[in-house]
ZAPA-326003 format. One line per field, with one value per residue (C-alpha): x, y negated, z; residue number from 1. Coordinates in pm, 1 decimal. Each point is the difference from the previous one (the first is absolute). Example, Ala and Ser with C-alpha at 12.3 -4.5 7.8 and 13.67 -1.06 7.14 Angstrom:
BEGIN
X: [1230.0 / 137.0]
Y: [450.0 / -344.0]
Z: [780.0 / -66.0]
seq: [1 / 2]
This chain:
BEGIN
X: [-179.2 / -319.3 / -282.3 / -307.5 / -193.1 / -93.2 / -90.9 / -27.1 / -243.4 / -33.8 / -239.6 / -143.7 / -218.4 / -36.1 / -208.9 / -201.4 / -60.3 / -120.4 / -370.8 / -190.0 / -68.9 / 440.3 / 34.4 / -151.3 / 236.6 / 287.7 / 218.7 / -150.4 / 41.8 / 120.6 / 49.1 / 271.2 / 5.8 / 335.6 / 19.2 / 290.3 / 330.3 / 204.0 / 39.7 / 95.0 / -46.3 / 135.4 / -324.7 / -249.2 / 124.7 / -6.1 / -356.9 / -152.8 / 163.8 / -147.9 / -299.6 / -43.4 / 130.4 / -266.5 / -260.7 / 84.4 / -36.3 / 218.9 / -9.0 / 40.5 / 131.1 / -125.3 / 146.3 / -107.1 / 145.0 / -322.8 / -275.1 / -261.9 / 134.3 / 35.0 / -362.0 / -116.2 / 117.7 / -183.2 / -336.1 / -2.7 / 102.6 / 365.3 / 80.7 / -102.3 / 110.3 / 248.3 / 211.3 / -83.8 / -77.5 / -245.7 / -84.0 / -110.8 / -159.4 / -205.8 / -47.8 / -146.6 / -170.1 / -338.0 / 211.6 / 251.5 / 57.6 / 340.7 / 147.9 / 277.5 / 213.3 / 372.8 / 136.3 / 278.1 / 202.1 / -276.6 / -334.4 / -125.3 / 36.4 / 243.6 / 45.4 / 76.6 / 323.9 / 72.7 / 348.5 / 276.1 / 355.5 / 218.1 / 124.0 / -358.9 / -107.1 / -372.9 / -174.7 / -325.0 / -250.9 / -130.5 / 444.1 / 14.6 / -231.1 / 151.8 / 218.9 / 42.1 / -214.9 / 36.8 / -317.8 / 19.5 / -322.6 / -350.1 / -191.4 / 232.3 / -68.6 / 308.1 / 149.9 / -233.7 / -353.8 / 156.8 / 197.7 / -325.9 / -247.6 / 241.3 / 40.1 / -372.6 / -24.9 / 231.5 / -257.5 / 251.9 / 61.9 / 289.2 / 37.8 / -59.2 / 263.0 / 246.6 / 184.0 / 88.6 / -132.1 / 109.7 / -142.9 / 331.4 / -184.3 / 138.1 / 58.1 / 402.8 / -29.0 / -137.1 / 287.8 / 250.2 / -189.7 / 60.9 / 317.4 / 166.5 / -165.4 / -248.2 / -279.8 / 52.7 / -260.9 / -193.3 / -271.6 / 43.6 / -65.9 / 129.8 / 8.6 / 226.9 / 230.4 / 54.5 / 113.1 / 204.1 / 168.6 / 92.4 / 137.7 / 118.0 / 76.1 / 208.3 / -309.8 / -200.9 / 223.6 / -11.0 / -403.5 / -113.6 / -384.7 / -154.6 / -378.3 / -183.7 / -305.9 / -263.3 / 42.5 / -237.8 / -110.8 / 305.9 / -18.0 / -206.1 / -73.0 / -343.4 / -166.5 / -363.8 / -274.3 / -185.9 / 289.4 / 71.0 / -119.8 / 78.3 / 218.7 / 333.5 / -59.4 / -76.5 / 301.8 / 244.6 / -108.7 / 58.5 / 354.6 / 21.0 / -77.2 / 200.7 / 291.9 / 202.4 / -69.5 / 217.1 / 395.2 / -11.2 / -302.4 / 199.9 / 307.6 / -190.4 / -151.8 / 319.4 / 116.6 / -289.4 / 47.4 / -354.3 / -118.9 / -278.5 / -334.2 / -365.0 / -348.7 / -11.7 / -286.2 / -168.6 / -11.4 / 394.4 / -24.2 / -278.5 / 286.9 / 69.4 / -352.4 / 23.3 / 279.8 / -217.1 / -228.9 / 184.8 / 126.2 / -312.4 / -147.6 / 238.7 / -37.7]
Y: [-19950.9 / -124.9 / -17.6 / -18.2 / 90.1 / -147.6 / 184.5 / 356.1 / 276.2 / 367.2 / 85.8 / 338.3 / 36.5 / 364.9 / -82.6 / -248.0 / 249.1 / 250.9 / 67.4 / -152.1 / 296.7 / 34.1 / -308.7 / -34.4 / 219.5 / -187.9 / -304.9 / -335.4 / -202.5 / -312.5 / -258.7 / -255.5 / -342.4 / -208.4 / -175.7 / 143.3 / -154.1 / 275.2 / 366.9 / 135.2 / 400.5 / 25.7 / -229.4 / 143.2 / 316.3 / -80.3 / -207.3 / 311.5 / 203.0 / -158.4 / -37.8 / 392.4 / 34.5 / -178.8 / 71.6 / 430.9 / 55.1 / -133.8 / -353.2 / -77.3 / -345.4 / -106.4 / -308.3 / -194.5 / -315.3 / -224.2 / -68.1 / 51.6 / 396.4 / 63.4 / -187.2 / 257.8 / 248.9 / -38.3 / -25.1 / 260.1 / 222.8 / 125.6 / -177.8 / 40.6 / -391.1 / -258.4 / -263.8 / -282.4 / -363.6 / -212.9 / -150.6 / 357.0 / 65.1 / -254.6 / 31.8 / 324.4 / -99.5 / 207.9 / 320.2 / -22.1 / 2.3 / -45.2 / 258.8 / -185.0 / -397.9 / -9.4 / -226.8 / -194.5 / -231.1 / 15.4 / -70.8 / 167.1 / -262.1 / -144.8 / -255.0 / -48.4 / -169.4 / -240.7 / 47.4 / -174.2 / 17.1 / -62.1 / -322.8 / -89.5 / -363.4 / 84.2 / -107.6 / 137.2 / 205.8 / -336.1 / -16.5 / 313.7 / -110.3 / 121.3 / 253.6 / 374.4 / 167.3 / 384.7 / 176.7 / 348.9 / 123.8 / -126.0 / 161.4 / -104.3 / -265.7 / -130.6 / 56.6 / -169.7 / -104.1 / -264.6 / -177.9 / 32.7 / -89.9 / -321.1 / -110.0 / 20.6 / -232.8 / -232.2 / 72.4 / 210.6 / 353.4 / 158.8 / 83.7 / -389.8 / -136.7 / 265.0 / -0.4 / 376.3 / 232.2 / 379.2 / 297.5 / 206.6 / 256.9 / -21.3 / -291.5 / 93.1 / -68.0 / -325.8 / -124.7 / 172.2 / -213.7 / -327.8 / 63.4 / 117.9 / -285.7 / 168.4 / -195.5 / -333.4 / 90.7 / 299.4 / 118.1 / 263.7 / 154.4 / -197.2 / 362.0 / 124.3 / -293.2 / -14.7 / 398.4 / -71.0 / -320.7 / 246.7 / 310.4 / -166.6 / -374.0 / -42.3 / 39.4 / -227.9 / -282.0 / -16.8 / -137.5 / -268.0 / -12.1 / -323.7 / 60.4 / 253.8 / 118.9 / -31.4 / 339.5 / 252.0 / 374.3 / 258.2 / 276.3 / 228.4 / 399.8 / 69.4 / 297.4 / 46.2 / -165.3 / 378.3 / 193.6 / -266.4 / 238.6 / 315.3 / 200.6 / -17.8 / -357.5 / -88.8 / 225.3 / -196.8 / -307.6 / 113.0 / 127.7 / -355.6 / -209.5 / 217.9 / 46.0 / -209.0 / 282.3 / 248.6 / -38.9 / 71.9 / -260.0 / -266.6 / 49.1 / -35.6 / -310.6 / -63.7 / 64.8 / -210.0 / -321.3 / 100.8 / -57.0 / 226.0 / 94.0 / -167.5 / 145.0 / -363.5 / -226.4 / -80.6 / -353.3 / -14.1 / -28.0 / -298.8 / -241.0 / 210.4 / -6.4 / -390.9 / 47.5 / 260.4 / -259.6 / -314.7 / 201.6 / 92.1 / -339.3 / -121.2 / 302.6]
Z: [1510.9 / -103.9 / 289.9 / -218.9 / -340.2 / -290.3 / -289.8 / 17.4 / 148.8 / -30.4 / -262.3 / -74.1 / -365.9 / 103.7 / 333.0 / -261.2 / -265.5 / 256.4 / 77.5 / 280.3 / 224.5 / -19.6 / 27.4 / 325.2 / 119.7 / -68.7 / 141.0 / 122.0 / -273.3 / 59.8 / -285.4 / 36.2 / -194.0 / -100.8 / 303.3 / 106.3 / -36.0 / -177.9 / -75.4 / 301.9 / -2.8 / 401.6 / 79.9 / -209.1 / 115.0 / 379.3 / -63.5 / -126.8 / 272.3 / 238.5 / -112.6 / -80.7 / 387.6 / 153.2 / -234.7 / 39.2 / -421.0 / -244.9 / -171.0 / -318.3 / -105.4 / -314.9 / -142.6 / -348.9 / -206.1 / 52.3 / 307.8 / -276.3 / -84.2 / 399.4 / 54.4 / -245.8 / 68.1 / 411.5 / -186.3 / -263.7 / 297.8 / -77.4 / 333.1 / 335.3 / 128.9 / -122.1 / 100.0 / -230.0 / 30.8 / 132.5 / -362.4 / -126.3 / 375.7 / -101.8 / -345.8 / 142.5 / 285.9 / -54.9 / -34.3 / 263.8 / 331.0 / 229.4 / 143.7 / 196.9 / -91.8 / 105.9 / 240.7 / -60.8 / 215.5 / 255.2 / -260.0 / -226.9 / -297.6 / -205.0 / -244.1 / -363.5 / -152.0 / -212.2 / -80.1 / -301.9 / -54.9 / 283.6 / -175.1 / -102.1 / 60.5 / 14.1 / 353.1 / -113.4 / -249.0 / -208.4 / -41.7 / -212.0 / -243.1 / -350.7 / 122.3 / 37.7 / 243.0 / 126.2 / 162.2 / 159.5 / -127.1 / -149.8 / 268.8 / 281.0 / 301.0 / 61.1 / -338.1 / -188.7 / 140.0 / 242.6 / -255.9 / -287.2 / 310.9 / 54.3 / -345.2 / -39.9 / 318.1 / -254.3 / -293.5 / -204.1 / -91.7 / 40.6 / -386.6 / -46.8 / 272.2 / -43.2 / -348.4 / 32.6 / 261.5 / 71.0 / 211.2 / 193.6 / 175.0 / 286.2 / 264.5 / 15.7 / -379.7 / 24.2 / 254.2 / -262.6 / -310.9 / 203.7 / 147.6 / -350.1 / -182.6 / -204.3 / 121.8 / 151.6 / 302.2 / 104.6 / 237.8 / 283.0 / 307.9 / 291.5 / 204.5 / -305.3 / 7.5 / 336.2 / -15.6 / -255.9 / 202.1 / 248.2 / -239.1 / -316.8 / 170.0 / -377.4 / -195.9 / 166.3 / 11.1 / -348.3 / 110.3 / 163.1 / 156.1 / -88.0 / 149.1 / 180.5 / 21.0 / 280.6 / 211.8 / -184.2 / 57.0 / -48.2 / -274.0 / 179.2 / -9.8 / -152.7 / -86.2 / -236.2 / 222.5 / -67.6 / 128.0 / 299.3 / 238.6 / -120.5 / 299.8 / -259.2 / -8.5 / 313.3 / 157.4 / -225.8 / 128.9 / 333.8 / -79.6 / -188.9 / 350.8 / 251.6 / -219.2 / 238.3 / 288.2 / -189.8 / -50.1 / -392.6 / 6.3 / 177.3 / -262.2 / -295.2 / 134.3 / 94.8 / -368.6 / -160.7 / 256.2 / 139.7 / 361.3 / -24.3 / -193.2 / 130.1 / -96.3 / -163.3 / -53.0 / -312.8 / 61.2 / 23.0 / -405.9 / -27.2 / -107.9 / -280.1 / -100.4 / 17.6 / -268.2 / -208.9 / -9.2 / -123.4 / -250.1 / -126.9 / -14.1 / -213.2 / -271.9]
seq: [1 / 2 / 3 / 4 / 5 / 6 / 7 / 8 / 9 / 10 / 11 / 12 / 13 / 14 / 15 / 16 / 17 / 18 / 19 / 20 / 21 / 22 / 23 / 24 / 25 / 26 / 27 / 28 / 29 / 30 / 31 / 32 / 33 / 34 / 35 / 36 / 37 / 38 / 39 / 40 / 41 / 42 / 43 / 44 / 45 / 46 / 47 / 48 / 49 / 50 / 51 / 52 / 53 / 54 / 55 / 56 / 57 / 58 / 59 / 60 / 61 / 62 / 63 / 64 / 65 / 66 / 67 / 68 / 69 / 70 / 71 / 72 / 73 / 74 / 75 / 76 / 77 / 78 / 79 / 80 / 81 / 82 / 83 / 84 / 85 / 86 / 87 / 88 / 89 / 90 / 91 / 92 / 93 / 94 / 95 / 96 / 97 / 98 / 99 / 100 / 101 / 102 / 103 / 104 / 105 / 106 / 107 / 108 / 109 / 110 / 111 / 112 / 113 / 114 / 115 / 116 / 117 / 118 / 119 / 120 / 121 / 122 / 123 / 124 / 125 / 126 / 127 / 128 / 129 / 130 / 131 / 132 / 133 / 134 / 135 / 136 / 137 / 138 / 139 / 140 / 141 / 142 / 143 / 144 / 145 / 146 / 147 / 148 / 149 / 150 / 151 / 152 / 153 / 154 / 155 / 156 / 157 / 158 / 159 / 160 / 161 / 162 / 163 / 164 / 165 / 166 / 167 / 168 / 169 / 170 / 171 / 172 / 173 / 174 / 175 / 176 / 177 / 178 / 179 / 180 / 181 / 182 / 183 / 184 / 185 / 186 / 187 / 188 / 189 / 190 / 191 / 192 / 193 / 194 / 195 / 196 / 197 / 198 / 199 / 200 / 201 / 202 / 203 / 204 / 205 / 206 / 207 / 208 / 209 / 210 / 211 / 212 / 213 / 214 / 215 / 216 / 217 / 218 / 219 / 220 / 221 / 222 / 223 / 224 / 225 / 226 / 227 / 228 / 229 / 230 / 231 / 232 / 233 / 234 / 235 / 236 / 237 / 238 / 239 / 240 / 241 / 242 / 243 / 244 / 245 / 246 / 247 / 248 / 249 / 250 / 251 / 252 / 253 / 254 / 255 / 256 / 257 / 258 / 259 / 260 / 261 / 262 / 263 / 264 / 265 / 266 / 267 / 268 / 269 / 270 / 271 / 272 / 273 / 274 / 275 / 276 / 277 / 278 / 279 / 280 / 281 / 282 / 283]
């Protein structure tokens, strides 16, 4: 059985549609972006068990196809916080705040892949030049500002270098577009990867990493800087940084290959920032 997510939330238009006076009322909302390795209703299920347990009132998981419709939705209000990236963190900066950055393998960063056919030749980016390229989303760090940030270092775009690019959706898509041949190389979250290394081994070793990134700020929690300190905000944070103290914490960190959740520190995400701003230089 699968240990972690991908695609795939609980979504409630009712809750949306309703008025704000009921809708304060009702379930946490939290929204969930495609970095998650697969639907997995047993995870999403425990995830937002656990969540409602320590928080004492329901959670609702709300999940959407793109960062952008997820980002969106946090400012217009339909969500109370959000597990995103740190590209739309930052894209967002003056509007919002952390509410708590996941640790993994001890820090809480992670890196970007580079990844190609397990047969692929390539040793490097300037190597792929003419091929097919898969991203995971426009709006996404690891699937897509690293590698745009690095070709811009080269003085190309990626629409330039690339003969053919694609957008999966979804960091287990990209590793599926490489590994069955659809692209020739693709970009993705090292975090991802490395899950899916460990629960689908025969997926992945239809890949091969060729580079990685510097070590950069993981997708983080974040909530509407105006609502940062609102009591439902700031008790889910605290549920988000003790969830190891409570056994159905500890098994869905378990479950998502998570040591724990930190407060977190703006300045964790100044490398993407760097990227940001490469890539807008060469525009």
């Amino acid at each position: 059985m699968r240990r972690r997510t991908v695609l795939g939330g609980i979504a409630s238009s009712a809750i949306i549609a309703m008025p704000a006076l009921v809708r304060a009322a009702a379930a946490f909302r939290l929204g969930l972006t495609p970095v998650f390795l697969d639907n997995d209703a047993v995870v999403i299920e425990r995830l937002r068990a656990a969540l409602s347990e320590a928080l004492g009132e329901p959670v609702e998981l709300v999940q959407r196809r793109t960062y952008q419709e997820i980002t969106a939705a946090l400012l217009d209000g339909t969500l109370d916080a959000a597990w995103i990236c740190g590209y739309p963190f930052l894209q967002q900066r003056e509007r919002l705040e952390l509410v708590g950055v996941p640790v993994w393998r001890g820090r809480p960063f992670y890196q970007s892949y580079l990844i190609v056919g397990a047969d692929d030749e390539a040793q490097s980016l300037a190597d792929l030049r003419g091929g097919t390229h898969a991203f995971s989303d426009p709006d996404s760090n690891s699937g897509y500002l690293v590698t745009a940030s690095d070709l811009s270092r080269m003085g190309e775009t990626p629409e330039g270098f690339f003969s053919r690019t694609i957008y999966t959706y979804g960091h287990r898509n990209v590793v599926r577009a490489v590994a069955g041949a659809l692209t020739r190389s693709g970009s993705v979250d090292g975090y991802v990867w490395e899950s899916l290394a460990l629960v689908e081994p025969a997926l992945t070793a239809g890949t091969r990493v060729i580079a990685r990134s510097e070590w950069l700020g993981f997708p983080p929690f974040t909530a509407r800087a105006d609502r940062r300190s609102s009591a439902e905000v700031e008790g889910f944070a605290e549920v988000l940084t003790t969830l190891e103290a409570t056994p159905a914490g500890k098994d869905i960190l378990r479950l998502l290959f998570l040591d724990r959740i930190v407060a977190g520190d703006p300045a964790w995400f100044d490398g993407i920032a760097l990227r940001m701003a490469d890539v807008r230089a060469r525009r």
